[in-house]
N, CA, C and O atoms as CSV, one atom per row, in Angstrom:
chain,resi,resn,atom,element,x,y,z
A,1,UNK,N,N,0.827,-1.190,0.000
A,1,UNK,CA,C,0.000,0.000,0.000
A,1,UNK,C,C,0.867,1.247,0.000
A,1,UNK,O,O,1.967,1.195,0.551
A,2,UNK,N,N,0.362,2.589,-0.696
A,2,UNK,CA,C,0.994,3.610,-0.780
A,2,UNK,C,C,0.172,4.988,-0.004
A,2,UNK,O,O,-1.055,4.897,-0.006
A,3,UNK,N,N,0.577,5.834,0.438
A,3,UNK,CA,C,-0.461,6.980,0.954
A,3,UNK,C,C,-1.473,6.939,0.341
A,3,UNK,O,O,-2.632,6.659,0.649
A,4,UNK,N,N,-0.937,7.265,-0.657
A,4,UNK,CA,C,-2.272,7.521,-1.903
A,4,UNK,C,C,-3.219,6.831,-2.176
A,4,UNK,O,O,-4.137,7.185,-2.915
A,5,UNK,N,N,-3.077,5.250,-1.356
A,5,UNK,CA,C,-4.120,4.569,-1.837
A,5,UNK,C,C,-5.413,4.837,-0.680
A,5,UNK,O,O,-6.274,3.970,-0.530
A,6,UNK,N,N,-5.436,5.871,-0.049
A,6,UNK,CA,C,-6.157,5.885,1.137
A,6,UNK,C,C,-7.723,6.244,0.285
A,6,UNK,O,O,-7.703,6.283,-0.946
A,7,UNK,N,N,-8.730,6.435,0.865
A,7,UNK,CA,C,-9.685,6.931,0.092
A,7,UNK,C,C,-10.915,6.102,0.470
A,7,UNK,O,O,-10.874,5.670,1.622
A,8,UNK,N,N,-12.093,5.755,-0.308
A,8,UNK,CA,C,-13.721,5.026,-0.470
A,8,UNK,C,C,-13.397,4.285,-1.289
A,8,UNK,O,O,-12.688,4.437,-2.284
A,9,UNK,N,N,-14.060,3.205,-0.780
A,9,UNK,CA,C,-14.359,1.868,-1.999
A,9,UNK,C,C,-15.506,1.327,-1.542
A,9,UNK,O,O,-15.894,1.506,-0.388
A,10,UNK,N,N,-16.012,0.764,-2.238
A,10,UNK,CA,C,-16.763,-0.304,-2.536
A,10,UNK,C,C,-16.998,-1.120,-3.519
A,10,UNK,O,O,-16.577,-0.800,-4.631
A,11,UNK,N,N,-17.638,-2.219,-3.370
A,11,UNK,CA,C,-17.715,-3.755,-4.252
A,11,UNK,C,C,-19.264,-3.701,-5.175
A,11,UNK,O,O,-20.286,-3.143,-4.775
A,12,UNK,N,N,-19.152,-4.220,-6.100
A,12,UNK,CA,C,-20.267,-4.797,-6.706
A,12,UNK,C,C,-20.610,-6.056,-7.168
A,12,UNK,O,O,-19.845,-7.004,-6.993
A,13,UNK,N,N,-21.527,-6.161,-7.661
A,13,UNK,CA,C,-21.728,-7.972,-8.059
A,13,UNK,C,C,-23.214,-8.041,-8.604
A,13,UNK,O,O,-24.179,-7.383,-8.215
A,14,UNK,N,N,-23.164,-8.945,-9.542
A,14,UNK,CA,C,-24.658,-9.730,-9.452
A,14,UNK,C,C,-25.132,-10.603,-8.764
A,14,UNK,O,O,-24.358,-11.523,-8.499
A,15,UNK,N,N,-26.547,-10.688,-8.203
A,15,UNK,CA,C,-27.061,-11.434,-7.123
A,15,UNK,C,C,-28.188,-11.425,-7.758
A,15,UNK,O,O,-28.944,-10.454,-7.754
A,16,UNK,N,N,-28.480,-12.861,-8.565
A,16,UNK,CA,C,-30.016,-13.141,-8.466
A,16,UNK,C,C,-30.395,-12.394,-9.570
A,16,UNK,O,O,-31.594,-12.137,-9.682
A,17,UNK,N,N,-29.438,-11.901,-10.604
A,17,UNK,CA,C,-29.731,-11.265,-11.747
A,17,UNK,C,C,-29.989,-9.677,-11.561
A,17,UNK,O,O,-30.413,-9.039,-12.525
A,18,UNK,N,N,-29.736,-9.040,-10.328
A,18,UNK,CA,C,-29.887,-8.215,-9.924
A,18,UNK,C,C,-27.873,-7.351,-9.792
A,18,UNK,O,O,-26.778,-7.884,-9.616
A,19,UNK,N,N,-28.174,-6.306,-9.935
A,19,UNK,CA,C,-26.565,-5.542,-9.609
A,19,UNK,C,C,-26.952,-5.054,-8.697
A,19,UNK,O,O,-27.928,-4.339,-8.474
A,20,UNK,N,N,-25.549,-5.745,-7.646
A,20,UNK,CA,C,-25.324,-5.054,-6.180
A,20,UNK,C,C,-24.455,-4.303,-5.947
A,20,UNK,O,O,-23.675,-4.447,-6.888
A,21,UNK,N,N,-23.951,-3.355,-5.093
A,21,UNK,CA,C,-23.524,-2.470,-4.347
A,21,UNK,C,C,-22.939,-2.645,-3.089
A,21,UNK,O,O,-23.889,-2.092,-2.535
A,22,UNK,N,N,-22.332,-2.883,-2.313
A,22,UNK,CA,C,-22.206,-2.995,-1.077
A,22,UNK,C,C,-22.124,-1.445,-0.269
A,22,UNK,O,O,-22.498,-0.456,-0.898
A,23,UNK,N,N,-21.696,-1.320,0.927
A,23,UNK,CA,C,-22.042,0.071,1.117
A,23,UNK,C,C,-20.150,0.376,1.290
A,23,UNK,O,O,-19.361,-0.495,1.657
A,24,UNK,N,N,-19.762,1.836,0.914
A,24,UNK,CA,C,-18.987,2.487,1.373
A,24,UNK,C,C,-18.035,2.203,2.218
A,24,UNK,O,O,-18.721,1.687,3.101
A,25,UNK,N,N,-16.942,2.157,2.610
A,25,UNK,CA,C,-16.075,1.792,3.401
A,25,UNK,C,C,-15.049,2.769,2.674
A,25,UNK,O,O,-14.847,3.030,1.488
A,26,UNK,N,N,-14.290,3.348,4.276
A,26,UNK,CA,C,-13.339,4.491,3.880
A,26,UNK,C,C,-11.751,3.852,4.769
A,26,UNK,O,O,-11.610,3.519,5.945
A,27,UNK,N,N,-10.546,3.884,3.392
A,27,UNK,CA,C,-9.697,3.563,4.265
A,27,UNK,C,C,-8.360,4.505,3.969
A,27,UNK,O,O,-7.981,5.188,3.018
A,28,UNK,N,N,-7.857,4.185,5.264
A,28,UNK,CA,C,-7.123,5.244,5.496
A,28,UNK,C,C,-5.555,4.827,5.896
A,28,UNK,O,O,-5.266,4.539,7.057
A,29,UNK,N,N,-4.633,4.822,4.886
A,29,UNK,CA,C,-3.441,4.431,4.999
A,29,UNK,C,C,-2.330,5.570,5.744
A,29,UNK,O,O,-2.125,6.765,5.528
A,30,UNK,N,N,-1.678,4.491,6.811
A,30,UNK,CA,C,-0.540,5.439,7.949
A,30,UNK,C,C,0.655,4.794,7.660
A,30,UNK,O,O,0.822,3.593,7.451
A,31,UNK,N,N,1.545,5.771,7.665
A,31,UNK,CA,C,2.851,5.424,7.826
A,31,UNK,C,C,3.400,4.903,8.986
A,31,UNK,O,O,3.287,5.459,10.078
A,32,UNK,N,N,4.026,3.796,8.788
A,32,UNK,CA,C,4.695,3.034,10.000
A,32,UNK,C,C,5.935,3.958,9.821
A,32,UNK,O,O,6.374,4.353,8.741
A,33,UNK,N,N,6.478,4.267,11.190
A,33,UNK,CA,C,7.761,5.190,12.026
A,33,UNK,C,C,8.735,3.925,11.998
A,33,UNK,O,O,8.316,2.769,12.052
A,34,UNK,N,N,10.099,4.282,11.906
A,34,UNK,CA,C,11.262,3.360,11.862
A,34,UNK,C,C,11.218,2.692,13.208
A,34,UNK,O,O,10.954,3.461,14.132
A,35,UNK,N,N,11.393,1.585,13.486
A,35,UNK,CA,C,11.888,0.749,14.613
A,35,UNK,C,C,12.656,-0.296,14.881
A,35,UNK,O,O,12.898,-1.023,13.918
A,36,UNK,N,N,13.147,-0.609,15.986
A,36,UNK,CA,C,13.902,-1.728,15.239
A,36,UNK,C,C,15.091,-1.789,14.585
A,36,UNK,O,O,15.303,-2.733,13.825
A,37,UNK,N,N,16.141,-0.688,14.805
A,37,UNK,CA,C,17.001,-0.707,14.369
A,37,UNK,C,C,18.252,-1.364,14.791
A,37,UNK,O,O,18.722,-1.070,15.890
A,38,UNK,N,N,18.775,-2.128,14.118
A,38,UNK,CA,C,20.055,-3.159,14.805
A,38,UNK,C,C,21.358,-2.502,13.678
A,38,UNK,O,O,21.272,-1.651,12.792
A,39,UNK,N,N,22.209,-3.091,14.032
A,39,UNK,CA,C,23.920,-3.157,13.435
A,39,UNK,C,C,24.561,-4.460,13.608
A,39,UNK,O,O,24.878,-4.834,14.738
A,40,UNK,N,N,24.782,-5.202,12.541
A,40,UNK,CA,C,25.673,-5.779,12.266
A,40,UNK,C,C,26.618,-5.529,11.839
A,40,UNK,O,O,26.597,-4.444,11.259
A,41,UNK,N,N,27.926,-6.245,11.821
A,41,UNK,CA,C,29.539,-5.687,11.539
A,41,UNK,C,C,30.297,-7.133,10.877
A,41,UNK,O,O,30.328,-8.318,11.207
A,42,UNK,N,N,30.790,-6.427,9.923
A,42,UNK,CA,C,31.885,-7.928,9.259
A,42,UNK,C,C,33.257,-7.003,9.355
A,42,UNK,O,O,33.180,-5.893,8.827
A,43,UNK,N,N,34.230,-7.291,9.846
A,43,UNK,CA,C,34.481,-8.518,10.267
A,43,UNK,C,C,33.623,-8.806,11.667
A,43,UNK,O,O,33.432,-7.897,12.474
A,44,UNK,N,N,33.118,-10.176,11.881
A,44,UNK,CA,C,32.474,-10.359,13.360
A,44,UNK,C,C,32.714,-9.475,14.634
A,44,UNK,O,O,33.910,-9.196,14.721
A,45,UNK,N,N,31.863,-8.877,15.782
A,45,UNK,CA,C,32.595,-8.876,16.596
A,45,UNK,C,C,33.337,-7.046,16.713
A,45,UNK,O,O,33.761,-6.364,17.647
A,46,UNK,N,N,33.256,-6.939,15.963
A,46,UNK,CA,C,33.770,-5.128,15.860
A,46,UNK,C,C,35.198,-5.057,16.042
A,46,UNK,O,O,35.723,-3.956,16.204
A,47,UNK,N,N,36.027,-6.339,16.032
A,47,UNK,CA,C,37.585,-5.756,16.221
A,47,UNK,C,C,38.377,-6.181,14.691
A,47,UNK,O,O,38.290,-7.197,14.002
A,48,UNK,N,N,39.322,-4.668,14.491
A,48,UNK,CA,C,39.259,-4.754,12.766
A,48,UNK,C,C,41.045,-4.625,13.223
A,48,UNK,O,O,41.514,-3.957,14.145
A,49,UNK,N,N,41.832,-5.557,12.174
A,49,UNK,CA,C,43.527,-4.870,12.190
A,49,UNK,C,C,43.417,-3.357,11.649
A,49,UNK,O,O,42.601,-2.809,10.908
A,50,UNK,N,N,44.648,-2.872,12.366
A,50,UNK,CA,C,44.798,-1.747,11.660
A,50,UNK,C,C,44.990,-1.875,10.309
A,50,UNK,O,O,45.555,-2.916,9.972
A,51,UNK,N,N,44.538,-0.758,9.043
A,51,UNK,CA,C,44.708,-0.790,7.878
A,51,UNK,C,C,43.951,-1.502,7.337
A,51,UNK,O,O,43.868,-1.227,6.140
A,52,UNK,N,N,43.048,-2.689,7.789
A,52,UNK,CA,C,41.991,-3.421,7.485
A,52,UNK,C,C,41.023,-2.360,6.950
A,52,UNK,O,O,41.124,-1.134,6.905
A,53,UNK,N,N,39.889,-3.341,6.491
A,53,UNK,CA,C,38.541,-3.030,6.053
A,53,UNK,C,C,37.231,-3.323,7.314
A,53,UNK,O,O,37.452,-4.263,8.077
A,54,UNK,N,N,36.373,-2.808,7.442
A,54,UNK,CA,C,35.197,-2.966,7.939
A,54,UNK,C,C,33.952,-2.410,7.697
A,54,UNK,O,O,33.868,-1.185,7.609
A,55,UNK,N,N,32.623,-3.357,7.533
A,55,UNK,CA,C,31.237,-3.346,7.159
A,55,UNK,C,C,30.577,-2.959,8.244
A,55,UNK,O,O,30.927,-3.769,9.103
A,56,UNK,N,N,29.612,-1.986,8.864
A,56,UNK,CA,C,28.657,-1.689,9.235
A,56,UNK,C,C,27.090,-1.735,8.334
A,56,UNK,O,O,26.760,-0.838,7.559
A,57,UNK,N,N,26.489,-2.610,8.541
A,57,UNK,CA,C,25.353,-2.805,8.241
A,57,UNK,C,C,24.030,-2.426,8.854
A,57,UNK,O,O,23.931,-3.296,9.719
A,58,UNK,N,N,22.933,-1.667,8.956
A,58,UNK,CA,C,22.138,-1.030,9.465
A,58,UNK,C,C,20.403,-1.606,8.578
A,58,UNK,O,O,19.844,-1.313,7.521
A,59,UNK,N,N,20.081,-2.574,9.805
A,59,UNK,CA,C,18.634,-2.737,9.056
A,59,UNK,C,C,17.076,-2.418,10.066
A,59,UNK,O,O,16.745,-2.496,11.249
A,60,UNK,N,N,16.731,-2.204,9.344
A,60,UNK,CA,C,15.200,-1.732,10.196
A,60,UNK,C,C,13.964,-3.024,10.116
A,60,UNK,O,O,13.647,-3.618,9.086
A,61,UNK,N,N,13.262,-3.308,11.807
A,61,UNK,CA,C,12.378,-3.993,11.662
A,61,UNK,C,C,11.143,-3.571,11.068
A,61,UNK,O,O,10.560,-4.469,10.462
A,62,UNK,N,N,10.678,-2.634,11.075
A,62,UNK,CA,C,9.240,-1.720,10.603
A,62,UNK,C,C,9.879,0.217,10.261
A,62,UNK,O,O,10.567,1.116,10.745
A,63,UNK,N,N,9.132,-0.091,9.253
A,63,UNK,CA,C,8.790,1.319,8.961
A,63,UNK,C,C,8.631,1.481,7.292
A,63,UNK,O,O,9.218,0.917,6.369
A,64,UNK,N,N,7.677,2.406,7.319
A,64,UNK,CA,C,7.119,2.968,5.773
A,64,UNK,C,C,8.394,3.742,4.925
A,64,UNK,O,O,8.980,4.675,5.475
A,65,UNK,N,N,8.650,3.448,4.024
A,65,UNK,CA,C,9.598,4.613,3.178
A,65,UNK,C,C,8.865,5.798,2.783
A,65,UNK,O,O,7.675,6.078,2.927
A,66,UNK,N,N,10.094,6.616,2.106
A,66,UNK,CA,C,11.080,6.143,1.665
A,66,UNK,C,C,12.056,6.564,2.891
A,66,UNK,O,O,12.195,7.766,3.115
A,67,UNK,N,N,12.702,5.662,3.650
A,67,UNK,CA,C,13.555,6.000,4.614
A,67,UNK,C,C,15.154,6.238,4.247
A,67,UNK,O,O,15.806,5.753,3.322
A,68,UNK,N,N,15.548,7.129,5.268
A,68,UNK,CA,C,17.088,7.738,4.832
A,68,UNK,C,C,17.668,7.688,5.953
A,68,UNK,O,O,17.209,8.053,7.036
A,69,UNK,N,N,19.252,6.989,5.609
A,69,UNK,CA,C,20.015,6.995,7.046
A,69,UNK,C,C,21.321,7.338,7.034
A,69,UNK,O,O,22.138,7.502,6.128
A,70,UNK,N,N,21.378,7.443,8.651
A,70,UNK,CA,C,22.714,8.347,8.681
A,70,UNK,C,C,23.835,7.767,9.750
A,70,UNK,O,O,23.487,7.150,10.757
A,71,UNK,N,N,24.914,7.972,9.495
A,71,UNK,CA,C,25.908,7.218,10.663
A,71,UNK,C,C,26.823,7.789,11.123
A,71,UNK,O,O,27.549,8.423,10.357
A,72,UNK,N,N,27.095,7.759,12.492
A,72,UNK,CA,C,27.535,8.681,13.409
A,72,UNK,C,C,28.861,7.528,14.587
A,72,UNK,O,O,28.819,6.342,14.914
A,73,UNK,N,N,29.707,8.471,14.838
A,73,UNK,CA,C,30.411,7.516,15.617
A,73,UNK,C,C,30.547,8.771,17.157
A,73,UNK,O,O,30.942,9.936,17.181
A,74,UNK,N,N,30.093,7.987,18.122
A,74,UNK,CA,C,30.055,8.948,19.695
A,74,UNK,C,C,31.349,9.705,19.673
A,74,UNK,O,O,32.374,9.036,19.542
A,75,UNK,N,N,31.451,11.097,19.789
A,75,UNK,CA,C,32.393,12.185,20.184
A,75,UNK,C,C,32.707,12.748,19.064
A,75,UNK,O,O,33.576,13.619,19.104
A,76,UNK,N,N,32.121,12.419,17.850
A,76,UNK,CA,C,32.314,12.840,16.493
A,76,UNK,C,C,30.708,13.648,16.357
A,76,UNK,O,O,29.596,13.275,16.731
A,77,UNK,N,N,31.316,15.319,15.415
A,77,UNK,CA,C,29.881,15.299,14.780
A,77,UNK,C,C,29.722,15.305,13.523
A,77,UNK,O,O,29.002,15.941,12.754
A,78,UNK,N,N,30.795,14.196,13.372
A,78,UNK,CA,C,30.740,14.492,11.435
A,78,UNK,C,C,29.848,13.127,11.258
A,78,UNK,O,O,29.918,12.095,11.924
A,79,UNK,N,N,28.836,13.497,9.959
A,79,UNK,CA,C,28.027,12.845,9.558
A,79,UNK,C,C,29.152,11.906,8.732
A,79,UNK,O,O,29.892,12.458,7.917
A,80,UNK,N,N,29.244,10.467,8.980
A,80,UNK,CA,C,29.822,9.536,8.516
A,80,UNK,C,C,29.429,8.490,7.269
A,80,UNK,O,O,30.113,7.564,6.831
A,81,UNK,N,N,27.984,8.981,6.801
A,81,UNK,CA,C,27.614,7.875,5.548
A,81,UNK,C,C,26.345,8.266,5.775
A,81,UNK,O,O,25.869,8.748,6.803
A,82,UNK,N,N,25.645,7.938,4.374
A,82,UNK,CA,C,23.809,8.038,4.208
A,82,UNK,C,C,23.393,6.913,3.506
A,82,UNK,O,O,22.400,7.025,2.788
A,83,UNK,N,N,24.028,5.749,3.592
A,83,UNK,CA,C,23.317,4.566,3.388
A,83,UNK,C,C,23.611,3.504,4.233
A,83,UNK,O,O,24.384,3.382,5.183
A,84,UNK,N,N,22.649,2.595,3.555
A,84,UNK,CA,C,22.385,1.319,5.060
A,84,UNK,C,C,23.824,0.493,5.283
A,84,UNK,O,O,23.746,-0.350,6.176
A,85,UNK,N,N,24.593,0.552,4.892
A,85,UNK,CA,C,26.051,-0.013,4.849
A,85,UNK,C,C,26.842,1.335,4.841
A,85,UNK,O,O,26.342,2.400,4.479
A,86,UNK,N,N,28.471,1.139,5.395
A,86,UNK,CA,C,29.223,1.705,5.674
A,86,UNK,C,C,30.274,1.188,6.130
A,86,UNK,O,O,30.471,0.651,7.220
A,87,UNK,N,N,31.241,1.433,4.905
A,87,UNK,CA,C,32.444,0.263,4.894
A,87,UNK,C,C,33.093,1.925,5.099
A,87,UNK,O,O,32.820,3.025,4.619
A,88,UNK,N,N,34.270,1.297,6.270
A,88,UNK,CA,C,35.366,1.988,6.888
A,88,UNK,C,C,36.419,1.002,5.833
A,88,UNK,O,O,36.534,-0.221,5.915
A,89,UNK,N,N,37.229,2.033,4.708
A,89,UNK,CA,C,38.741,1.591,4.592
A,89,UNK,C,C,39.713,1.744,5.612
A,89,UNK,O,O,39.610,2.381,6.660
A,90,UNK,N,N,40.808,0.989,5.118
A,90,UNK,CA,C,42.150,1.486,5.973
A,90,UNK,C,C,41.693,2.182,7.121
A,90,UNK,O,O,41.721,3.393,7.339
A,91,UNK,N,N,41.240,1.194,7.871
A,91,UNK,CA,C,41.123,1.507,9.259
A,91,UNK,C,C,42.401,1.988,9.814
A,91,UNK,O,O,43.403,1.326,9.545
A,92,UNK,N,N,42.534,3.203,10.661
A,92,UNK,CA,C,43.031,3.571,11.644
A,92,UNK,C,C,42.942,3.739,13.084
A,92,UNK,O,O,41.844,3.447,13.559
A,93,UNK,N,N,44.047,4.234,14.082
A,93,UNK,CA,C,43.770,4.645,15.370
A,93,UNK,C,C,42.397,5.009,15.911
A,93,UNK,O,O,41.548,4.588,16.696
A,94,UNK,N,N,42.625,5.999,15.089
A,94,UNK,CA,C,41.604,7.011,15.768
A,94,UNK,C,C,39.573,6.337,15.126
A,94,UNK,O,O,38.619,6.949,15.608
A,95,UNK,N,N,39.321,5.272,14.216
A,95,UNK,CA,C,38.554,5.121,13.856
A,95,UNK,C,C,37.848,4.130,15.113
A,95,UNK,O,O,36.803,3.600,14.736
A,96,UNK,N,N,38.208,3.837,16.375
A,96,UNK,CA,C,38.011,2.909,17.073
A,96,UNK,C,C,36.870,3.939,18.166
A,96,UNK,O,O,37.061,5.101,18.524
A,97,UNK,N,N,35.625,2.987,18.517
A,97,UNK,CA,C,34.389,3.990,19.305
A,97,UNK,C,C,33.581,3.164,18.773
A,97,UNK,O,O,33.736,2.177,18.053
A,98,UNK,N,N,32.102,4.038,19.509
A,98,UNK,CA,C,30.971,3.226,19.457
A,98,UNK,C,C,29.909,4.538,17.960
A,98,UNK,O,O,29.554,5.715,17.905
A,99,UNK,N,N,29.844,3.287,17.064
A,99,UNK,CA,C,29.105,3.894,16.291
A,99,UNK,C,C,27.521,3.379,15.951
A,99,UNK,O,O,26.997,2.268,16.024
A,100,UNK,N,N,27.020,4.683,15.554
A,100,UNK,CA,C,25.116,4.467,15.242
A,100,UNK,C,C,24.839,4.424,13.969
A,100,UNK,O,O,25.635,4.491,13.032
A,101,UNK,N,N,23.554,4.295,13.936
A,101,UNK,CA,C,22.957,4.513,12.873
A,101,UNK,C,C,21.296,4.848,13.156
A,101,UNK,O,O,20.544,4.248,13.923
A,102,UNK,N,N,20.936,6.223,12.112
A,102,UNK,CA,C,19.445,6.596,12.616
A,102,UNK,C,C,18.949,6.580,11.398
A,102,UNK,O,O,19.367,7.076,10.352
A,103,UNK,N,N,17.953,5.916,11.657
A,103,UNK,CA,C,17.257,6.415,10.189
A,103,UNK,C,C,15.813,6.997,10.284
A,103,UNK,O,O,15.280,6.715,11.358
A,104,UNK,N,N,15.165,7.620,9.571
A,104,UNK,CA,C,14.487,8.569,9.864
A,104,UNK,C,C,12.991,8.229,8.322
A,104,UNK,O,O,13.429,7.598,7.361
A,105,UNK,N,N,11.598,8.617,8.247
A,105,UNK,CA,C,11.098,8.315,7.216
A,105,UNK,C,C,10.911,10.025,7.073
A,105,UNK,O,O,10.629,10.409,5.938
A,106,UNK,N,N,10.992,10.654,7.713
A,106,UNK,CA,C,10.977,12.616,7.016
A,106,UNK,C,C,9.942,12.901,8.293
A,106,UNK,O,O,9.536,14.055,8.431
A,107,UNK,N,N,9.653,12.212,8.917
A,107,UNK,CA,C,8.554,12.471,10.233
A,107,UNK,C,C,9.317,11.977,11.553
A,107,UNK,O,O,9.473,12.877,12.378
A,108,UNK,N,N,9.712,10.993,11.836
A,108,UNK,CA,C,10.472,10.316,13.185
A,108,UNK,C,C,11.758,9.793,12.898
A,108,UNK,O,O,12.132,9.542,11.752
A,109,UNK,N,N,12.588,9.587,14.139
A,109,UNK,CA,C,14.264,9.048,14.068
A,109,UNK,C,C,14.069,8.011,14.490
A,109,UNK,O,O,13.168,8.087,15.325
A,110,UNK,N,N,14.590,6.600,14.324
A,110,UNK,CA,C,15.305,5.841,14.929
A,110,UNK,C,C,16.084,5.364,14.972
A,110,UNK,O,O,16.521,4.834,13.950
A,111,UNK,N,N,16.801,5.249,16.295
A,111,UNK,CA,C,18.419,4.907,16.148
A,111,UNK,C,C,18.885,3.540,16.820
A,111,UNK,O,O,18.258,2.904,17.668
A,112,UNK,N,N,20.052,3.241,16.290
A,112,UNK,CA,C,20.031,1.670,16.998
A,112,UNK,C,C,21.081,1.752,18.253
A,112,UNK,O,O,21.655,2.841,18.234
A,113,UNK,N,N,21.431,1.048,19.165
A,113,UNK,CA,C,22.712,0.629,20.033
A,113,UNK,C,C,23.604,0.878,19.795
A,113,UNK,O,O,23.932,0.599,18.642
A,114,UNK,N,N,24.530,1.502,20.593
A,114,UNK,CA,C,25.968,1.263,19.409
A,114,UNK,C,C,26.761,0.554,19.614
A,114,UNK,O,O,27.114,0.245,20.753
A,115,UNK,N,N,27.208,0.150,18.658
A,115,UNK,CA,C,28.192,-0.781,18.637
A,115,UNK,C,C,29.980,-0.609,18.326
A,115,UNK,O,O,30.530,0.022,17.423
A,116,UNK,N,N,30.552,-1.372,19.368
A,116,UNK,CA,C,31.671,-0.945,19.726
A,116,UNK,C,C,32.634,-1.237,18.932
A,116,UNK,O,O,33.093,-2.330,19.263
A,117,UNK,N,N,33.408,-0.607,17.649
A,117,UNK,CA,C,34.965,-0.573,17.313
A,117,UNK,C,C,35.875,-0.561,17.635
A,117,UNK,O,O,36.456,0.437,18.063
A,118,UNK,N,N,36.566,-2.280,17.492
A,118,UNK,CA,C,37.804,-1.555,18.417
A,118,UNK,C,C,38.833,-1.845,17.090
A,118,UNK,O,O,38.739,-2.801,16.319
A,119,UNK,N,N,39.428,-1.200,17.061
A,119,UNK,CA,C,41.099,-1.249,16.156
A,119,UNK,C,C,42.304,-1.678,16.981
A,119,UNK,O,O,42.703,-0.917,17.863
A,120,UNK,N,N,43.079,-3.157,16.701
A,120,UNK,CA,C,43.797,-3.987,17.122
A,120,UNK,C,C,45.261,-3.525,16.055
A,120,UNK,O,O,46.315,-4.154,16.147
């Protein structure tokens, strides 16, 4: 279903050689709010070698689109990525912390746990 499909309907039919009607019914389509947001990480586990690669993955249990997300690592306010994945290259020092992810449908946020990076 889309917003747009909100609106009146009704059914018809023949009965008995007769055309029926049923009565009116009005429906009204809502957007489900993001929830449910988890993080998964490859390599397993959140601990990456230095200079390595690492996957942050960000998926949502419920919510209506079109949703947009964003990723954040605690003590940072730089916006770090706007899609549901977020591969860190050449990991470094300083890339090690607990990072989020919120995603939002243009009405509500939700954000997940964060999950801890560590760089070995």
């Amino acid at each position: 279903l889309q917003l747009n499909h909100s609106g009146h309907y009704r059914c018809g039919g023949w009965v008995e050689s007769h055309w029926r009607e049923s009565a009116w019914v009005t429906v009204t389509v809502h957007r489900v709010p993001p929830s449910g947001v988890s993080l998964s990480v490859q390599p397993p586990g959140g601990q990456v070698a230095l200079g390595d690669s690492l996957v942050l993955s960000c998926a949502v249990a419920a919510g209506t689109g079109p949703l947009s997300f964003s990723w954040h690592r605690e003590g940072s306010g730089a916006l770090l990525g706007t899609h549901s994945q977020l591969e860190l290259r050449h990991i470094g020092d300083n890339d090690s912390g607990h990072y989020r992810c919120r995603v939002s449908d243009g009405d509500s946020v939700a954000e997940s746990d964060p999950l801890n990076v560590t760089v070995l």
